[in-house]
C-alpha positions in Angstrom: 0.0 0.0 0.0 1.2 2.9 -1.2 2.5 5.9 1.7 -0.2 8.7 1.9 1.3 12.2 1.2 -0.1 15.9 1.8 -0.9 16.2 -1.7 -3.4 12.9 -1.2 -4.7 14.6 1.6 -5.0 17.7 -0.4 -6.7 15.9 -3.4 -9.3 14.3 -1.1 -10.3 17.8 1.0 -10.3 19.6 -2.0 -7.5 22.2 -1.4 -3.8 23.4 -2.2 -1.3 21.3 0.0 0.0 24.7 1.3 -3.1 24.8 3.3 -3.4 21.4 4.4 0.3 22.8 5.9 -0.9 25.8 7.6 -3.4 23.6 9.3 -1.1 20.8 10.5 1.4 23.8 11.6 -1.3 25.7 13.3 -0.4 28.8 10.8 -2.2 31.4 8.5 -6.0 32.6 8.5 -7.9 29.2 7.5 -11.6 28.8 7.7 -13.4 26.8 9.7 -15.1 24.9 7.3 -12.0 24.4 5.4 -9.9 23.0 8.9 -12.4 20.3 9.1 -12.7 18.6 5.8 -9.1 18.6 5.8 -9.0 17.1 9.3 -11.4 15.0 8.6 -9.6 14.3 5.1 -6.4 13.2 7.3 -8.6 11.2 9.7 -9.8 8.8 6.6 -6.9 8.6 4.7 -4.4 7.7 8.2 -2.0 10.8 7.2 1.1 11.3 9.2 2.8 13.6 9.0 6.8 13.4 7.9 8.3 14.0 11.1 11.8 14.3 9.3 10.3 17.2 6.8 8.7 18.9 9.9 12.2 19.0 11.6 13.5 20.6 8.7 10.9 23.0 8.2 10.9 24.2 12.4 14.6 23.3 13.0 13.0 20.9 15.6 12.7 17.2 16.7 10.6 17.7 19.4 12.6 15.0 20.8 14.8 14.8 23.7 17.4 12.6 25.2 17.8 11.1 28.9 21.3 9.7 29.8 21.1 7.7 33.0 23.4 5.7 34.9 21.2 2.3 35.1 17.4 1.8 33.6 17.7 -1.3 36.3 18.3 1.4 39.7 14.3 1.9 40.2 15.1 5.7 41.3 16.5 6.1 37.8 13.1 3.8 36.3 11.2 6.4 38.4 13.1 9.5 37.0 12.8 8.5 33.6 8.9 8.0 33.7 8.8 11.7 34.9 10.5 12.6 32.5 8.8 11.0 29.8 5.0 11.9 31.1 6.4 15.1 31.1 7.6 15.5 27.8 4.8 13.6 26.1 2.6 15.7 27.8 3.9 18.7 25.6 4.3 16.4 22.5 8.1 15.8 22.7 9.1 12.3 22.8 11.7 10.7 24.7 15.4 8.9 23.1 16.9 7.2 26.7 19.9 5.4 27.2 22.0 3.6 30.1 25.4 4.5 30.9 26.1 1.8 33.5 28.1 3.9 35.7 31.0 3.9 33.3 32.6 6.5 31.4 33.3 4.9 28.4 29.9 3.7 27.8 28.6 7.1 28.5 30.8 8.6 25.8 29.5 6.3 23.1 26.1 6.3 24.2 26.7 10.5 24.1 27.2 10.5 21.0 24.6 8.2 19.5 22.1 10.6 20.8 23.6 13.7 19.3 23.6 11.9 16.1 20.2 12.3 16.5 19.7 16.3 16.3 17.5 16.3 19.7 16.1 19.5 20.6 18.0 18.7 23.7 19.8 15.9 26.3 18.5 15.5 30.1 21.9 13.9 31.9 22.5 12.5 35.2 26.0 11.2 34.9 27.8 8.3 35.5 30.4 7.7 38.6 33.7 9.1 36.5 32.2 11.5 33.8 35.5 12.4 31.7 36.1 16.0 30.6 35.7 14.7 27.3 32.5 14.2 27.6 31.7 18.3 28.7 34.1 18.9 25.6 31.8 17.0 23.2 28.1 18.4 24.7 30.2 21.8 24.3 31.2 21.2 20.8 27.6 20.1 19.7 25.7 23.0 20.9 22.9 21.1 22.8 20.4 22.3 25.2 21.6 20.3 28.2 19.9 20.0 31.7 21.8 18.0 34.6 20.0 16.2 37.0 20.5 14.2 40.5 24.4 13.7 40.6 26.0 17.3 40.5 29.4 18.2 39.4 31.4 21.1 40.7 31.6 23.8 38.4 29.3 22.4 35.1 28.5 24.9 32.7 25.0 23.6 32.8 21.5 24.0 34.8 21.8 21.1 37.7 18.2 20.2 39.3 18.5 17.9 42.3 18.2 16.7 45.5 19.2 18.3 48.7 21.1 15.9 49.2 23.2 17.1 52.6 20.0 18.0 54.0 18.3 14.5 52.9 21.2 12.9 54.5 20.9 15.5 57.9 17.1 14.9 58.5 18.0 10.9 58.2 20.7 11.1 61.1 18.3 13.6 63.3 16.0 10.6 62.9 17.7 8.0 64.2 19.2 10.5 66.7 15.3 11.8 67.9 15.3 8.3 68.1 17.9 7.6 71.0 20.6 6.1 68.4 24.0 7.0 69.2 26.4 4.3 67.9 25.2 5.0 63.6 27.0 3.4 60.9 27.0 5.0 57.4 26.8 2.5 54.2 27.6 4.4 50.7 28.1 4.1 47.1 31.4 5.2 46.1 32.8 8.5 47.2 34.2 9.4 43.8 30.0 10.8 43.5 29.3 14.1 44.7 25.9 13.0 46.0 27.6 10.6 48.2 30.2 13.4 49.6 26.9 15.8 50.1 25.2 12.2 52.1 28.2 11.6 53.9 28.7 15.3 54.6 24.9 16.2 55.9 25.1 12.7 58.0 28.5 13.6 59.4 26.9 17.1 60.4 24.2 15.8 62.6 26.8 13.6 64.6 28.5 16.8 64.6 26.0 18.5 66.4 25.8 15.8 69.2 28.9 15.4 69.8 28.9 12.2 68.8 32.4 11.0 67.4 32.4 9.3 64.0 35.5 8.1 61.9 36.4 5.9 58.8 34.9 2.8 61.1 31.7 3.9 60.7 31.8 4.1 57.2 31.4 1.7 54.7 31.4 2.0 50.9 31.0 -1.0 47.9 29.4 -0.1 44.6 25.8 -0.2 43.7 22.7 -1.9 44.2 20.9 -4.8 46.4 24.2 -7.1 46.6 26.3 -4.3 47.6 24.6 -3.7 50.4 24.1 -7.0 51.2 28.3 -7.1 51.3 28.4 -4.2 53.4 26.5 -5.7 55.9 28.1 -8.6 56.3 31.6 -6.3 56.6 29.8 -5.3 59.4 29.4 -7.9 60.9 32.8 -9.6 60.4 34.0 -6.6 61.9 31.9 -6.0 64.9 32.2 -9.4 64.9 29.2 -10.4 67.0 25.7 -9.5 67.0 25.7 -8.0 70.4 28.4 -5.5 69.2 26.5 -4.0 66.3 25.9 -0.3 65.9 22.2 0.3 66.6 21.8 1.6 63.8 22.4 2.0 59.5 21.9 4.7 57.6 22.4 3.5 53.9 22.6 6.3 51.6 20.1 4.3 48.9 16.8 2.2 49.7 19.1 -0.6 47.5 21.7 -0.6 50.2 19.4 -0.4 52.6 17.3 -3.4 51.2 20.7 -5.4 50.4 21.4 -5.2 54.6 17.9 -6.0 54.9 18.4 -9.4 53.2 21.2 -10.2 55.3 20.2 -9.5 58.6 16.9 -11.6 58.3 19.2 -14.5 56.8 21.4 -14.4 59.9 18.4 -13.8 62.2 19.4 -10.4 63.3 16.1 -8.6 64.1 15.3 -5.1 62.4 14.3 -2.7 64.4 14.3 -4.8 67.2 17.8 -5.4 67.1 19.4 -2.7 64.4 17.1 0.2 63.1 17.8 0.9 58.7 16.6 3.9 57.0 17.5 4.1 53.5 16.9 7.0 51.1 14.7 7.5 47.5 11.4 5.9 48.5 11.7 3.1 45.6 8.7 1.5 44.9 10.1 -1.9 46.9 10.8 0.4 50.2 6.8 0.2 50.9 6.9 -3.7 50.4 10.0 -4.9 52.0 10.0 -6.7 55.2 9.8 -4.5 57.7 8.6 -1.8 55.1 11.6 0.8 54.8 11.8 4.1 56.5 13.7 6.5 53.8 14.3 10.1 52.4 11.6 10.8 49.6 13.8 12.7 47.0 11.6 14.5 44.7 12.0 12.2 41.3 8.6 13.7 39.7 9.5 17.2 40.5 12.9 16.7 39.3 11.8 15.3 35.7 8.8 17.5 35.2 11.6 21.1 35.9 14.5 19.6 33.6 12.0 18.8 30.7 10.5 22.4 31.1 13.6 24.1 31.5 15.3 22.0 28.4 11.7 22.8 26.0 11.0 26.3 27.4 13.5 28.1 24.6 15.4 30.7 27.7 18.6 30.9 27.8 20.5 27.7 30.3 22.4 29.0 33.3 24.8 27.4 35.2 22.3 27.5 37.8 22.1 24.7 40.6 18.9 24.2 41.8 17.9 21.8 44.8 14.8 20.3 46.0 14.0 19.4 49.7 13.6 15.7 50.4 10.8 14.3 52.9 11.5 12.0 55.6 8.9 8.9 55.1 8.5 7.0 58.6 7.9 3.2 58.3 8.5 0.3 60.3 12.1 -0.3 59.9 13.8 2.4 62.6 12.9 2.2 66.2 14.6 2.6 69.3 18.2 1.4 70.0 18.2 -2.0 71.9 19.5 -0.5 75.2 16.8 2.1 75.3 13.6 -0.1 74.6 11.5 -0.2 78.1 
């Protein structure tokens, strides 16, 4: 079957295929007569339009690009929905891509999407983003919004997380909560959101005077198993059950859920025995056993201000702007051991 063009659609509404243009690009003085045989002439015949001609024509896509670290990481599942609703909601569609935490990957799958001519690139970056890679988004003269992890000194609009104060109101927690002896579990520290967790958790032992060093701090990569690792670290060195802090904070709900899965395998009670707050409020944080106290961070928020910033045609500042997180209270943080009545 043979494609239908504009000048089929013209042929059946009875007009010039310079107006059946004006009405599918919303310019010049048409009638309304006129708009709806040839509407109702592009309804019977299945027209679509050439999106490659209409690019040409606007010098737009109305496509953008995500770049993410891992579609797997449901706070990154989460962010990318946003973002999509978002942009679907003002007709732009969505070109995503997985960086899996590695440079080099990000680099090639950097320049697949410019090879696209997006009308722009949404980018939360990997652990090591190179300089190269700010050298090539430079170079191709893309709108570019940065979201979640932020670098020191980008060129570029950053919208993110509060991430010291997420961190902060997760230690007052557990501190309002009697806790004194508070281990930290991160991803690694070569990502500025886990200096800024590390930082705002560090803070609010500061404030109590309560002394924390590299003991208290463990990090191992990403994910459910890693946290899983870092629990059993723990453990190994604490070295019995007894001598465990009283509580984790684990700067992700997957670290958190990894130390989860251990302690119930080794029959270590949580809260009764070690309270765990994580931080994202996944999906799996409400349906966990014990469901997961956490820090909300803002994912729908973040999406919905990048993809109006990246569509809304102003000029991009290297603006940084960050969005307060919510403590969300569930059944997995209680009172430490030695303080229950």
């Amino acid at each position: 079957m043979p494609k239908v063009t504009i000048y089929d659609v013209a042929k059946k509404a009875g007009v010039s295929a310079a107006t059946v243009s004006k009405i599918l690009n919303g310019t010049g003085r048409i009638s309304q007569e006129t708009r709806q045989r040839v509407l109702a002439a592009i309804e019977a015949l299945h027209y679509r339009p050439s999106m490659i001609a209409t690019a040409l024509k606007k010098h737009q896509t109305f496509s953008i690009g995500l770049l993410i670290p891992d579609i797997t990481n449901p706070f990154y599942a989460g962010l990318a929905r946003a973002v999509e609703d978002h942009a679907l909601a003002h007709n732009y569609s969505l070109l995503m891509c997985s960086t899996d935490n590695t440079a080099e990957r990000e680099e090639r799958q950097l320049e697949h999407v410019l090879r696209q001519q997006l009308d722009g690139l949404i980018v939360a970056t990997s652990e090591a983003m190179s300089p190269e890679i700010l050298t090539t988004l430079h170079h191709a003269q893309v709108r570019v919004v940065f979201v979640d992890r932020v670098l020191p000194n980008l060129p570029y609009p950053v919208i993110a997380t509060d991430h010291y104060q997420g961190s902060y109101l997760a230690t007052r927690h557990l501190l309002d909560l009697g806790h004194q002896d508070i281990t930290v579990f991160l991803e690694p520290l070569s990502l500025h959101s886990s200096l800024e967790r590390l930082r705002g958790f560090a803070r609010a032992l500061e404030e109590q005077s309560i002394r924390f060093d590299n003991t208290s701090m463990f990090s191992e990569g990403f994910g459910v198993e890693a946290g899983y690792k870092l629990a059993q670290r723990l453990l190994a060195q604490r070295g019995t059950a007894s001598q465990l802090p009283t509580a984790i904070f684990a700067s992700t709900d997957q670290l958190a859920i990894g130390a989860l899965q251990y302690f119930h395998e080794v029959h270590i009670a949580v809260p009764e025995h070690i309270s765990i707050i994580g931080y994202d409020d996944i999906q799996m944080a409400r349906i966990v056993s014990p469901p997961l106290t956490t820090v909300a961070q803002p994912i729908t928020a973040i999406g919905q201000q990048a993809v109006e910033l990246l569509i809304s045609g102003r000029t991009l500042m290297a603006t940084t702007v960050l969005l307060p997180p919510q403590i969300v209270v569930r059944a997995s943080t209680a009172a430490p051991r030695s303080c229950e009545a």
